[in-house]
N, C-alpha and C positions, 0 to 999 in steps of 0.2 A: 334756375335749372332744377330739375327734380332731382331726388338724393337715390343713389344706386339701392338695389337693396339691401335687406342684411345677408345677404348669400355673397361669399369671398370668393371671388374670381381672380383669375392669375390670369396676366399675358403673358404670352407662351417666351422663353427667354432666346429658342432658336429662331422667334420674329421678328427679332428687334434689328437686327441689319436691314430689314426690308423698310424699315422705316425713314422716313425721309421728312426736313423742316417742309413747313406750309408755307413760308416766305419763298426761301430761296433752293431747295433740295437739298441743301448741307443734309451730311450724316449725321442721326443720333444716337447720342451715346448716353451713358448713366451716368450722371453728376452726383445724386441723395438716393440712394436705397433707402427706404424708412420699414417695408415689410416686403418680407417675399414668401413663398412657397417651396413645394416644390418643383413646381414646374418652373413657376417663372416670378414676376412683378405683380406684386399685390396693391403697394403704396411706393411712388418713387417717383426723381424728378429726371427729365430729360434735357440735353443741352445737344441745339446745334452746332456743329465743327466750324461751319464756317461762320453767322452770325451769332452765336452764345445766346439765340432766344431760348427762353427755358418752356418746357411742356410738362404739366402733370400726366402722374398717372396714379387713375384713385380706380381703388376697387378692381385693377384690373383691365381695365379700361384705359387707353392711350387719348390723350386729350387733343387732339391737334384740329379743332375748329377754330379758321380765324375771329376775329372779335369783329371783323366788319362785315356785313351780309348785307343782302339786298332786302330792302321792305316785304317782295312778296316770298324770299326765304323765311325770315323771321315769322311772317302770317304761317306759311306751309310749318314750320318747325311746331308753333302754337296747339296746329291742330292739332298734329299729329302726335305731340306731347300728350296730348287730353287725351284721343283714341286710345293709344297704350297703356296711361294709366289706368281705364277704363275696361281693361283687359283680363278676363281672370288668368291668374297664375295655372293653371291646370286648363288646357286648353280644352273647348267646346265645341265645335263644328254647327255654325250657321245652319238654319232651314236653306237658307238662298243668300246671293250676293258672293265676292270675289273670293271668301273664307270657306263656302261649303262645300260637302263632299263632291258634287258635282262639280262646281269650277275648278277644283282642286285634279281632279281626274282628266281634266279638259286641258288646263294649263301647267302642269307639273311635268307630266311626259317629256311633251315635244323640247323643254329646256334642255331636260337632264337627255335626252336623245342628243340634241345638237352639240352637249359638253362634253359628253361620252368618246374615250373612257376617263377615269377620274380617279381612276386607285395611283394611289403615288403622285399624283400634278400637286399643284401650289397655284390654288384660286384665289384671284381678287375678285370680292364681291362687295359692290357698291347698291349701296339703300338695304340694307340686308333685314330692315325691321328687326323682328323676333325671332327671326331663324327660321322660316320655312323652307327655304333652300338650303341655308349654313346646315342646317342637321342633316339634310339628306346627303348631302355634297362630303361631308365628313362623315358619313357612315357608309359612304362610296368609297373609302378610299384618301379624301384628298385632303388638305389642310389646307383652311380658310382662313385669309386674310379680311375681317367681315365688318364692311365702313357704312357707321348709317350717322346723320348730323343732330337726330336725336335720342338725348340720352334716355329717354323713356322707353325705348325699342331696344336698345340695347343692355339697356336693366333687366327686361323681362327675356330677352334672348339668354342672360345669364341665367334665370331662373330654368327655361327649357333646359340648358345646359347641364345643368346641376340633377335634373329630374332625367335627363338620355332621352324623352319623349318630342320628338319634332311636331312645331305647332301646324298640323297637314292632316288631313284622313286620309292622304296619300300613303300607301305602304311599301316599304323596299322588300322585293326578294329577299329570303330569310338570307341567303349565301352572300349577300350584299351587305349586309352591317358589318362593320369595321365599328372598334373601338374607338370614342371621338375626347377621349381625355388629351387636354394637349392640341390641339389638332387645331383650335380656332381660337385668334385672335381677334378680339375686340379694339376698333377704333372710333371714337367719334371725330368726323370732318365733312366736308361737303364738299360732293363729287364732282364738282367742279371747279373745286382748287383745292386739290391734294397731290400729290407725289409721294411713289415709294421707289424702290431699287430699281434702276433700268432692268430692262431683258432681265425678270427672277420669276414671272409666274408665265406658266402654261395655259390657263384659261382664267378669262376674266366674264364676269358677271352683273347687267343690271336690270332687273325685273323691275324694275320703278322707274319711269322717265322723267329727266328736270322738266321745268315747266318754259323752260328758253330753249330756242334754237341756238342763242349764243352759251350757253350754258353748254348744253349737250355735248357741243363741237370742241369746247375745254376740257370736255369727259372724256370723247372719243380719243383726245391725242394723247391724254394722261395714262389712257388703256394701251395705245399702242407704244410708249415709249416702254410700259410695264410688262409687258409680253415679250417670250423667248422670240426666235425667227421661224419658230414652227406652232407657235399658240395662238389662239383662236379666242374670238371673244364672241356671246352671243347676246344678245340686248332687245328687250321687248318694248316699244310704245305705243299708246292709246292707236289706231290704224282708220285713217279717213275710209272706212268700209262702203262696200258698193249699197247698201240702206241709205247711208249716211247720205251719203254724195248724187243721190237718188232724191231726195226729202230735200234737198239744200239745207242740210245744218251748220254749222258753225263750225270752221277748223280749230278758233280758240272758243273754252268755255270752260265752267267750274262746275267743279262734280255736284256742288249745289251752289244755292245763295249764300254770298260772302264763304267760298270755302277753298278749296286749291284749284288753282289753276293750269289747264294741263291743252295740250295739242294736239293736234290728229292727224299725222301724217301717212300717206300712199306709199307705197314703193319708191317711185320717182322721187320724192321729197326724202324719204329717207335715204336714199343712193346717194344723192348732191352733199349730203352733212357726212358720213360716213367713210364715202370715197376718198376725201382728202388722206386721210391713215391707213386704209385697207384695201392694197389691191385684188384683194379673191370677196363676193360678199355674195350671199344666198340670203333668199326671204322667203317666209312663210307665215301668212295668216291664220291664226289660232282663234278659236272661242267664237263659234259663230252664234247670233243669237239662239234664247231659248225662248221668244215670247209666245209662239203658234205650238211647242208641246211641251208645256210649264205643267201641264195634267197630269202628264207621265210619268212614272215611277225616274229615280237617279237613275238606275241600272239602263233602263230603254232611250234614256235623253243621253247618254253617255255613248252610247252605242250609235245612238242617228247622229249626231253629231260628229263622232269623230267619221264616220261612211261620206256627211255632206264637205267635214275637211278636207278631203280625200279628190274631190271634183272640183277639175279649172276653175270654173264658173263661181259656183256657190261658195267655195271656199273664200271668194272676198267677199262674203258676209261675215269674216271672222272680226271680231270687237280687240284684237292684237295683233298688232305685225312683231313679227321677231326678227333677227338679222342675225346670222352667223358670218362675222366676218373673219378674214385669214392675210396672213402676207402683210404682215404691220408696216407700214412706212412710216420713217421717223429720222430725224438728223443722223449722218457715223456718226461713229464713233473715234473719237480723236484717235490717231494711227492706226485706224484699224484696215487691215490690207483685204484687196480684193483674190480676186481668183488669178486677172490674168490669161495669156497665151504661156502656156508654158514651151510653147514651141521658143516663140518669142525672147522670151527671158534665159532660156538657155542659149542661144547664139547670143543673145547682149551679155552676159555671163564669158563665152566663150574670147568675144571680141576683147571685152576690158581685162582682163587676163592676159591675153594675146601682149596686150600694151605693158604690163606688170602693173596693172592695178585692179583693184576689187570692184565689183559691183556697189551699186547705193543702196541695196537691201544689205542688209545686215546677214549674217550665217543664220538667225532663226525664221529664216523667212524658208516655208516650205519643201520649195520648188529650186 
């Protein structure tokens, strides 16, 4: 693994009930404080309640990646290890590709639109790289719970941190910056076997898609068990686009030779994976190509582009489908009571009384 930087990062110490063992969901608690801040955990060890696995936390950072992965995580972690160290610490803005001013303007919006609003929630965000959402998202307002399974992304996401500059050419309304000290926690895991606090975040986030259908569908339920009954989660992947499926391309393919492996799913396909967790879901097609006005200044491809988003048709030339999904389904919650007829219940109330005896709800029951 790469070694964090020399920049001291604190996880935030009001995060730590959100957290949850990788095995079995047990609560963690602090076993070894070795350095703290003042915020929160600098160097410390974590112990599950229920099986006593122990977790670091170095730098700040919350260690909870299991030790078993699949061959094509391990390849995915490799790369993408290299990419971010690869990265300068002071960020740049690409001529072209999914970093530069233009894609950033194209894709940044319609997220922060669908997450909206964001001042006061309690966002999980999964794949979180180096922060190009984490910053925006926490200078919105909201404090980031920010899981990505490589440490290399999440070293330099410290680094953004420490600088207040989100790595984006994307810019917030001035009235929009909130102060983001505090506000986001760092974890490394893999977003398809983590667990944190039931029902504690309000919007949950994943601009990066696994590379499995099976993978995904462990994401989606881990998101909706982590969502209040009024949160909303919005999730981008690669989108089998009307070019695509026009050409006969490939629905699996790697961004190159020997490199990640990723999917391309329609609407349809993404409905069936989804569905199972979220009864309310909306989709929109983002980032439609730029091949036929690549000539054109940022400013005019930014402009035709979001007008071709905008139309039935063309819009499923977009290179992302997004999904705002709502209405998490998920197992009760052990005793937890329904609504009921309270018509109902006050004549059964009325009747067992009648008899000299009490009802089977308890006195704290509402109604």
């Amino acid at each position: 693994m790469p070694e964090m930087s020399s920049i001291v990062t604190e996880f935030p110490r009001r995060m730590l009930p959100l957290l949850r063992c990788s095995r079995d969901a047990g609560q963690l608690s602090i076993c070894r404080e070795y350095r703290s801040g003042t915020i929160g955990l600098i160097d410390a060890t974590l112990r599950c309640s229920a099986c006593s696995q122990e977790y670091s936390v170095e730098n700040g950072v919350v260690r909870l990646l299991p030790k078993s992965l699949t061959p094509e995580t391990q390849h995915e972690m490799a790369i993408k290890s290299s990419e971010y160290e690869q990265l300068p610490d002071t960020f740049e803005s690409p001529s072209h590709g999914w970093r530069s001013e233009y894609s950033d303007y194209i894709e940044v919006p319609p997220h922060l639109e669908w997450l909206e609003p964001l001042n006061g929630c309690r966002v999980l965000e999964l794949g979180c790289g180096d922060g190009r959402f984490t910053m925006l998202m926490a200078k919105m307002g909201a404090d980031v719970l920010a899981i990505d399974f490589t440490l290399a992304a999440l070293s330099k996401l410290a680094t953004r941190l420490s600088s207040g500059v989100a790595p984006t050419s994307y810019r917030l309304a001035p009235q929009c910056i909130a102060k983001i000290a505090g506000c986001v926690g760092m974890v490394q895991a893999d977003a398809s076997n983590f667990h944190v606090a039931p029902r504690s975040f309000d919007r949950a986030l994943s601009a990066t898609p696994c590379d499995s259908r099976d993978e995904r569908m462990k994401m989606y339920r881990a998101i909706a068990e982590s969502l209040t009954d009024e949160g909303c989660y919005v999730g981008g992947v690669e989108h089998d686009d009307l070019g695509r499926r026009l050409l006969g391309l490939p629905l699996v393919r790697r961004y190159t030779t020997g490199g990640i492996l990723i999917d391309h799913l329609d609407t349809a396909m993404m409905r069936r994976e989804v569905a199972p967790y979220f009864s309310r879901l909306r989709f929109r097609p983002i980032r439609p190509r730029d091949s036929f006005i690549s000539h054109l200044s940022t400013k005019h491809k930014i402009l035709i582009l979001r007008t071709i988003s905008a139309i039935p048709v063309l819009r499923q030339l977009g290179e992302i489908l997004l999904v705002r999904a709502e209405g998490p389904i998920r197992l009760p919650l052990e005793g937890a009571r329904r609504p009921g007829s309270t018509l109902a219940k006050s004549i059964y109330r009325w009747h067992k009384r009648r008899q000299g005896e009490e009802p089977l709800w308890t006195e704290v029951d509402p109604v």
